[in-house]
C-alpha positions as CSV (number, residue, x, y, z in Angstrom):
1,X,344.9,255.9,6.4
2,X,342.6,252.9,6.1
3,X,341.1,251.7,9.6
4,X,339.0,248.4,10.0
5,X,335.7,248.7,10.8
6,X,334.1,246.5,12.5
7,X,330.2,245.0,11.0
8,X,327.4,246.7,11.7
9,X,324.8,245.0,14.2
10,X,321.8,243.9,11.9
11,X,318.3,244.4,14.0
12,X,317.1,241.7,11.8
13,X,319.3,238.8,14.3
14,X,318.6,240.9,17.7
15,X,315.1,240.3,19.6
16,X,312.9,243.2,19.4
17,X,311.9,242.6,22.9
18,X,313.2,241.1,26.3
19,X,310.9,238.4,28.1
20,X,309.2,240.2,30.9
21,X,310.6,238.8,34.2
22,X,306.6,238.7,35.8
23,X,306.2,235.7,33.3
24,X,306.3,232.3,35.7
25,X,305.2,229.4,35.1
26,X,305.8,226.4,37.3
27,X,305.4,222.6,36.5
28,X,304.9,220.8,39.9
29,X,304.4,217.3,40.8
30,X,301.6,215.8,43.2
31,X,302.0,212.1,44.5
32,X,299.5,210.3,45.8
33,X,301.6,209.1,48.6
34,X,302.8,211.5,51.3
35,X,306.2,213.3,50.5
36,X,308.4,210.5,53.4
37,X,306.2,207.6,52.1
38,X,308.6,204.6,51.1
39,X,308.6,203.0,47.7
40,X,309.5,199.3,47.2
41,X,309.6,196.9,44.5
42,X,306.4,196.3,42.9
43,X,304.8,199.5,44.5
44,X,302.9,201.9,42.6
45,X,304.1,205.4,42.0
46,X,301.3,207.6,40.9
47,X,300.3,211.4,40.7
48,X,299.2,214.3,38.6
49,X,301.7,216.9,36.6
50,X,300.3,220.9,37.5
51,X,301.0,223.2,35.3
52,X,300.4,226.9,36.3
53,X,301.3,230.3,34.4
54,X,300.9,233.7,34.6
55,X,300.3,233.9,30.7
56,X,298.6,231.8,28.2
57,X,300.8,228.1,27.3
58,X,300.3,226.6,24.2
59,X,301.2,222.5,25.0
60,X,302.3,220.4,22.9
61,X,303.2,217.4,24.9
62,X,303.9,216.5,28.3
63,X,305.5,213.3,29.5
64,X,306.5,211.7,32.7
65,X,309.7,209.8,33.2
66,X,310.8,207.6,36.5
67,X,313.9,207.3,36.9
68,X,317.3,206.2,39.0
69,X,320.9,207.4,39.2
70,X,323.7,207.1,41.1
71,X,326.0,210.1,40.8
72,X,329.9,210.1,42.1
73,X,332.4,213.4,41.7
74,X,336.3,213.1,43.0
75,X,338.7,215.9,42.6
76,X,342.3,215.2,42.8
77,X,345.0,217.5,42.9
78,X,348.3,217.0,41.1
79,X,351.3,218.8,42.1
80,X,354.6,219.2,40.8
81,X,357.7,221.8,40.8
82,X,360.0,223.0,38.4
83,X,363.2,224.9,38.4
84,X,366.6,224.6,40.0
85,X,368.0,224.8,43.0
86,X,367.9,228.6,43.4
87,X,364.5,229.3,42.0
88,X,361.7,226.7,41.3
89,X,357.9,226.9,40.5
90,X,355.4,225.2,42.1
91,X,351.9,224.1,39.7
92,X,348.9,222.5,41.0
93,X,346.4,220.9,38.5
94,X,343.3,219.5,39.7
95,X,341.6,216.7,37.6
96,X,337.9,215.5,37.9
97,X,336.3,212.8,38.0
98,X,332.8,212.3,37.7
99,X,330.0,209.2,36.7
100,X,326.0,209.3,35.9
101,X,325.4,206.4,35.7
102,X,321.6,205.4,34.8
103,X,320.4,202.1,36.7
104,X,316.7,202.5,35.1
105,X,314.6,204.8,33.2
106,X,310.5,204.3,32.5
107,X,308.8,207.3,30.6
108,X,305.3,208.4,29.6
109,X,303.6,210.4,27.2
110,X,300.7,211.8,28.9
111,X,299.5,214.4,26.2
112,X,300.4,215.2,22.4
113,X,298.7,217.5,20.2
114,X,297.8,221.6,20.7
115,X,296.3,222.2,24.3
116,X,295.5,226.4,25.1
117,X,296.2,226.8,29.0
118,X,294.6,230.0,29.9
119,X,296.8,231.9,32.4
120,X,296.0,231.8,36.3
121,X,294.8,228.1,36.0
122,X,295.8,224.3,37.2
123,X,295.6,222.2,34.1
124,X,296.2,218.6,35.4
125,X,297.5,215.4,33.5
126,X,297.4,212.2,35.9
127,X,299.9,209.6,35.7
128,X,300.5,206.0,37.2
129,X,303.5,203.3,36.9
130,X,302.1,200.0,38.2
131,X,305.1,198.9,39.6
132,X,308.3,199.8,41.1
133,X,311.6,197.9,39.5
134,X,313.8,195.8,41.5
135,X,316.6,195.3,39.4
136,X,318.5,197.7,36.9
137,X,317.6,197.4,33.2
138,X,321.2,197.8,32.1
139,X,325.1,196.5,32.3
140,X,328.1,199.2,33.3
141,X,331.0,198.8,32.0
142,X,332.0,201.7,30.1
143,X,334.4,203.8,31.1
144,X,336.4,201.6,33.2
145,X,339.1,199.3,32.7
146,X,338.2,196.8,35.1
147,X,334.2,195.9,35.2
148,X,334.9,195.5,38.9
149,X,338.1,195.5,41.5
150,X,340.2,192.5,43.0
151,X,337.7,193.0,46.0
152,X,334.6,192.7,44.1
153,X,333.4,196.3,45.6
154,X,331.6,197.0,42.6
155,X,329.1,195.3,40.2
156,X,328.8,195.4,35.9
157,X,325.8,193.7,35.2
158,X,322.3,193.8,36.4
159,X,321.2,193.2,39.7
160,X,319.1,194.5,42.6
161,X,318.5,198.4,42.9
162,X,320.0,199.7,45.7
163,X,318.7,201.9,48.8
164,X,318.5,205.8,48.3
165,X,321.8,207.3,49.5
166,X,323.9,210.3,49.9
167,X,327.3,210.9,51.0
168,X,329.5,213.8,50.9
169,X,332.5,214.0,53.0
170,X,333.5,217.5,51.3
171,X,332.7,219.6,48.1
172,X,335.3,217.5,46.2
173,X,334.3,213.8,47.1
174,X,330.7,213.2,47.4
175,X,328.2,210.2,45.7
176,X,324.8,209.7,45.7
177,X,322.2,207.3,44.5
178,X,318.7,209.2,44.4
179,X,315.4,208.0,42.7
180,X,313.2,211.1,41.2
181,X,309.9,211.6,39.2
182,X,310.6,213.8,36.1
183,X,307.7,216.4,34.4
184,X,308.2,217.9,31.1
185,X,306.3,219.9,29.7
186,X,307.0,221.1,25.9
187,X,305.2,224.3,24.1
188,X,305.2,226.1,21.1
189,X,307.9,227.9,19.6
190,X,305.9,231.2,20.5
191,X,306.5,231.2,24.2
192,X,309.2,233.1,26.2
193,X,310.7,230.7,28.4
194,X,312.6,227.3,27.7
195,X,310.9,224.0,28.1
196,X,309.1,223.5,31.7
197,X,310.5,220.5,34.2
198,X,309.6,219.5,37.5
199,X,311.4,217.0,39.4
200,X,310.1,215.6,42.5
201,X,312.4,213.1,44.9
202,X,311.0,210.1,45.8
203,X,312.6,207.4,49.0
204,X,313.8,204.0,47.8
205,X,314.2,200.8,50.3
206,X,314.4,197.4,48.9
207,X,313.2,194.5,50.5
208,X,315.4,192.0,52.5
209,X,316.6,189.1,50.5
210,X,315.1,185.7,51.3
211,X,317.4,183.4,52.7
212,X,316.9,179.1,52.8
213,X,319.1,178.9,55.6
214,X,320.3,180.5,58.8
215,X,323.6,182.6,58.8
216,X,325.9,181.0,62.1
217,X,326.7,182.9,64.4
218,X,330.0,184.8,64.8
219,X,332.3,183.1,66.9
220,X,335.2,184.9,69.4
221,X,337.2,182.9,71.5
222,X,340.2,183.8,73.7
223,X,342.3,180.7,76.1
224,X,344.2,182.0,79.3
225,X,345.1,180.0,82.6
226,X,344.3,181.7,85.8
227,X,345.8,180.6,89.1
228,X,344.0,178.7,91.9
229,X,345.1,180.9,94.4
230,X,343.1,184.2,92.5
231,X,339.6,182.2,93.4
232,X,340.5,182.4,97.1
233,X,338.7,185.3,99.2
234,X,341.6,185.9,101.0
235,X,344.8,188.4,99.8
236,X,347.5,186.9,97.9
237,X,350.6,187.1,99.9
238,X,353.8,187.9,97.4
239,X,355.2,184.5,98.2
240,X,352.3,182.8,96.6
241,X,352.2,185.7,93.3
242,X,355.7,184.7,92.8
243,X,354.4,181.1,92.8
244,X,352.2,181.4,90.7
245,X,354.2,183.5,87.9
246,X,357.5,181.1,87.6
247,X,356.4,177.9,89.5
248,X,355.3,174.6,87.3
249,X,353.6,173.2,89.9
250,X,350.8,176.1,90.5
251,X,348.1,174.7,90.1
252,X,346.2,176.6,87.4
253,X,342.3,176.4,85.7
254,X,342.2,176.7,81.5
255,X,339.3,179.4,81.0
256,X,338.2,180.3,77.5
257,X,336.4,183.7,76.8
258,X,334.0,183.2,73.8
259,X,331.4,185.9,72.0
260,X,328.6,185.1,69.4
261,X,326.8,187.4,67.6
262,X,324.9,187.7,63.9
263,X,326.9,189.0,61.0
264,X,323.0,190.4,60.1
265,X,321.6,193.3,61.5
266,X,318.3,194.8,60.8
267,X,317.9,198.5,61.3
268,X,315.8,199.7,64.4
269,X,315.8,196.0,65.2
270,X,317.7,195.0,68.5
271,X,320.1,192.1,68.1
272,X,322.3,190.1,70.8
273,X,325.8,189.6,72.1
274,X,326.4,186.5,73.8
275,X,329.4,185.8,76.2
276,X,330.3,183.1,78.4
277,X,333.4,181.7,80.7
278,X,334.0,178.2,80.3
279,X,335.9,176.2,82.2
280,X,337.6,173.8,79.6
281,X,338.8,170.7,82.1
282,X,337.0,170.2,85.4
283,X,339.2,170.9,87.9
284,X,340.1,168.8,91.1
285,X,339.5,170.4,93.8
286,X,336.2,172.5,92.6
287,X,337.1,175.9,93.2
288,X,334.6,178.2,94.4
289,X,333.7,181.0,92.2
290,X,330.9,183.6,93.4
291,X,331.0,186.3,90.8
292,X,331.4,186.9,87.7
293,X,331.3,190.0,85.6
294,X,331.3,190.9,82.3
295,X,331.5,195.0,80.9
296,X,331.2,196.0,77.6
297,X,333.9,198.6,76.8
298,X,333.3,199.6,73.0
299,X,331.0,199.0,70.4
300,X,331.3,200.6,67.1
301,X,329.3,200.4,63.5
302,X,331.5,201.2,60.8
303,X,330.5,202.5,57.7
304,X,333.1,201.9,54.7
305,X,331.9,204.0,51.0
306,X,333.9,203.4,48.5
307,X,333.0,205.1,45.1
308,X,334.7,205.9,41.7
309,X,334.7,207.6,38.5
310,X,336.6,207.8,35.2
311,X,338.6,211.4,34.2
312,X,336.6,214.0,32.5
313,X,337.5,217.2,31.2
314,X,335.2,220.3,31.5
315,X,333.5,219.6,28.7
316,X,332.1,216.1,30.4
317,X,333.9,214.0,28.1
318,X,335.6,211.2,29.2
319,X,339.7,210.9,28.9
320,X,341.7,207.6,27.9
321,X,344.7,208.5,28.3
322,X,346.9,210.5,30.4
323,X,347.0,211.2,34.1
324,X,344.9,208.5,35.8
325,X,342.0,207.5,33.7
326,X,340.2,206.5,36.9
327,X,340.2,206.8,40.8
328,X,338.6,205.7,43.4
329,X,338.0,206.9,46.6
330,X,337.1,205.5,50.5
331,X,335.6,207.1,53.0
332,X,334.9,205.1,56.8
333,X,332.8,206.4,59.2
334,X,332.2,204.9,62.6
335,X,328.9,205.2,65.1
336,X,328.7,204.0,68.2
337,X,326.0,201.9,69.3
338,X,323.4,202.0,72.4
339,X,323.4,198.7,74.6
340,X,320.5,197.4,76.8
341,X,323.6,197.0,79.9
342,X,327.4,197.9,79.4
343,X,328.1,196.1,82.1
344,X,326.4,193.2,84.6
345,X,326.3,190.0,86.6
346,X,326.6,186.9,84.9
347,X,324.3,184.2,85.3
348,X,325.9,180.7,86.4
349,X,324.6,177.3,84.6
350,X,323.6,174.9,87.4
351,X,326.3,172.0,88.3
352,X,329.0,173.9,85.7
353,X,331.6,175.8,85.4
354,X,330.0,178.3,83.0
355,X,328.6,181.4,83.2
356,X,326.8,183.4,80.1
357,X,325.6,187.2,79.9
358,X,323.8,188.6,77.1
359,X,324.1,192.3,75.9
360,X,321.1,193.6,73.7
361,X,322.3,196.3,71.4
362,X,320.1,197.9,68.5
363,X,321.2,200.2,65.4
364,X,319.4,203.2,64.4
365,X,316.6,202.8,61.7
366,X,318.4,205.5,59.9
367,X,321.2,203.5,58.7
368,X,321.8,203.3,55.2
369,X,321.4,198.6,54.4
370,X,324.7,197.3,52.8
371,X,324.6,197.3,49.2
372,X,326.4,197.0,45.6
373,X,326.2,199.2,42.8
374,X,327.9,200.5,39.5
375,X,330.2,202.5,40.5
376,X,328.7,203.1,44.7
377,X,329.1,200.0,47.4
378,X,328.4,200.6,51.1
379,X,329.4,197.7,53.5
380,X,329.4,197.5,57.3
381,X,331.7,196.0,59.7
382,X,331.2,195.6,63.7
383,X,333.8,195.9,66.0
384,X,333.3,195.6,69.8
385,X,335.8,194.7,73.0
386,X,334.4,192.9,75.9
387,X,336.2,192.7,79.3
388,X,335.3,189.7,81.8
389,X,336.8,189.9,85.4
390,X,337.1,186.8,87.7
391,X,338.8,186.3,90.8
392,X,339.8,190.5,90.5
393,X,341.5,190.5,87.1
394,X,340.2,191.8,83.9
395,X,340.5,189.7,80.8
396,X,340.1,191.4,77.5
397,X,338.3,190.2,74.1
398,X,338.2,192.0,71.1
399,X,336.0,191.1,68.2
400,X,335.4,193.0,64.4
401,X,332.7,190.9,62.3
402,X,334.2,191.6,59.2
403,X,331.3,190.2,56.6
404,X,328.6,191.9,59.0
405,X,325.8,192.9,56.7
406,X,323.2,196.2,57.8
407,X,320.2,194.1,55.8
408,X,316.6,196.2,54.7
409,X,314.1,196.1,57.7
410,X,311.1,194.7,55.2
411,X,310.5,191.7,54.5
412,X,307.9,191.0,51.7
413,X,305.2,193.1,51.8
414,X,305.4,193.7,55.3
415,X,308.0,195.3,58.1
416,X,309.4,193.4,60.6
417,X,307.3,194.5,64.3
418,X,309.9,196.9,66.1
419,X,310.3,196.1,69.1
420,X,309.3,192.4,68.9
421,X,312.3,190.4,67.0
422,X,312.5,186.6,66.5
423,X,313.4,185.5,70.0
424,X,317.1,184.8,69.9
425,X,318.4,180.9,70.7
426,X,319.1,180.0,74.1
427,X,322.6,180.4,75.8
428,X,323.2,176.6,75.7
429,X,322.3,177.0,71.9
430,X,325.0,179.6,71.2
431,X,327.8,178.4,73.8
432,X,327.5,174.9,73.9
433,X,329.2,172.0,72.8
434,X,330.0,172.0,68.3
435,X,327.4,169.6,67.9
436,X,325.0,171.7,69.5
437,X,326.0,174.6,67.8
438,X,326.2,172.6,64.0
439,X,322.4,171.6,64.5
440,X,321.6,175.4,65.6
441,X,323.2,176.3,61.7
442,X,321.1,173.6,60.2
């Protein structure tokens, strides 16, 4: 009876040895900056590669690479069911989505030729880039359909690089953009380990765009008509409340409930909320009004992300066609903000019928600036309610700055004094008449 026999192991393709697990050796890199220094365009990123081993190297080049990414990964889950009524199986496929995109890359060659590092010593090759980019070096397009969406949330050709960011909601959706310094250090054939690589993180900010003119101010207004009879001291009776809810001939004052504010904010920087109640019309008699106040209820950041990626299969190439070539995915976060005063006084112009209050609000220096990317955008939206009582009712404005922009706290070379922002304009500036106020945007 003939049995199959399976091929003899030749010695000839097996090692005759096993690296030794005591062998390390460990590339490191040393900036010259300290580890949270920050980077901006047209700084210098320099440094030395370390190498140190427990056994002899044998180098043959080494070369230093600075580079930036931004990295996205979705999962999505598909689930369907088949079978009849009386039995029926249910499947769940999960697809991936994943994009690398480069937005530069700047390498070195620090050494080539045959270099003996002797075992227990720091061998040291010095490197220096002159200057930080501040723009990508290429176009995206590739893999997606559509170089951007119908709400321009993302960008295919070059422009300026964006902040260092991370963002991971869960396991399955998370995108970051991350800037790094990248050692490799190649040997001889003869050595026991693969190919050497250190990578050391470095913190990207870019600097605040230069602007020719100045943004206007947000604008929130609200018109209501209160009763005479609320501005007397004394008690309404429920004749005159009757009065003045189904009467014509109550006499009644037009107020209007306005709120400026910036659609820029600078990080760590405090920035202003104006409000004021206006009489429209003078009214005849004058009445007499002796406080106002103003609270401020809510005031929110919020964070939209919005990131995507084209389908791959676990071998990391890229499908076109099938189930969904691409998706998308958005995540909002909110944060609520610290305030000066929530709630207060307000301060009465002379010889009017207007009072203004300002609230002084700041966001925390560790908010990510608004930016555009590939395939990663982050934008910002303020949203805040503001109630204003007078003559013992509470009149409600709501407000959400839409185009708000979280902008980079440099500026040139230098940062922005925290603590001592550009004094803001004066409340008959913000809340005065539209000439005024076209002259202040001028």
């Amino acid at each position: 009876m003939l049995q199959h026999r399976f091929p003899e192991r030749r010695l000839q393709n097996m090692p005759l040895f096993r690296p030794s697990d005591d062998v390390k050796a460990l590339v490191q890199i040393e900036l010259d900056q300290p580890p949270q220094h920050l980077y901006h365009p047209g700084s210098r990123v320099s440094g030395r590669v370390v190498l140190q081993s427990t056994v002899e190297e044998f180098v043959e080049q080494v070369t230093i690479t600075l580079q930036g990414h931004n990295d996205t990964y979705i999962e999505d889950d598909d689930t369907s069911t088949r079978g009849g009524v009386n039995s029926s199986t249910t499947s769940t496929t999960t697809y991936r989505y994943q994009d690398q995109t480069p937005l530069f890359i700047f390498r070195q060659t620090l050494f080539v030729g045959n270099k003996t590092c002797l075992r227990g010593q720091r061998h040291v090759w010095p490197f220096s880039f002159d200057s930080f980019p501040s723009m990508t070096d290429n176009d995206r397009t590739f893999p997606y359909r559509q170089a951007t969406d119908d709400l321009g949330a993302w960008l295919s050709c070059r422009h300026l690089l964006p902040p260092n960011f991370d963002h991971e909601r869960s396991t399955s959706r998370k995108c970051s953009i991350v800037y790094s310094v990248e050692a490799h250090v190649i040997c001889t054939a003869e050595r026991k380990h693969p190919d050497l690589v250190g990578i050391e993180r470095i913190r990207f900010v870019p600097f605040r765009r230069p602007r020719l003119y100045r943004l206007p101010l947000q604008e929130f207004v609200r018109t209501f008509d209160l009763p005479a009879s609320r501005l007397l001291s004394e008690k309404r009776s429920l004749r005159t409340r009757l009065n003045d809810t189904f009467s014509s001939d109550a006499l009644k004052y037009k107020i209007t409930l306005k709120s400026s504010l910036s659609s820029e904010i600078v990080p760590g920087e405090p920035f202003s909320i104006f409000c004021a109640l206006v009489f429209e019309d003078t009214p005849e008699p004058m009445p007499e009004i002796c406080v106002v106040h103003f609270e401020l209820t809510r005031l929110q950041l919020r964070s939209m992300t919005m990131y995507r990626g084209p389908r791959v299969s676990f071998g990391g190439k890229v499908h076109d066609r099938g189930y969904r070539n691409e998706l998308s995915s958005f995540v909002e976060d909110r944060l609520e903000l610290a305030c000066d005063r929530e709630n207060g006084q307000a301060e009465k112009l002379e010889d009017q019928l207007k009072w203004l209050f300002r609230i002084r609000a700041v966001v925390p220096d560790t908010v990510c600036p608004s930016f555009q990317s590939f395939s990663i955008s982050l934008g910002h939206r303020l949203a805040f309610t503001i109630v204003a009582e007078i003559g013992g009712k509470k009149h409600e404005l709501k407000g959400k700055v839409r185009n708000s922009a979280v902008v980079s706290p440099f500026e040139g070379s230098q940062r922005l004094v925290t603590g001592q922002p550009t004094p803001p304009p004066a409340y008959e500036e913000v809340m005065g008449e539209s000439s005024k106020k076209q002259s202040l945007i001028a």
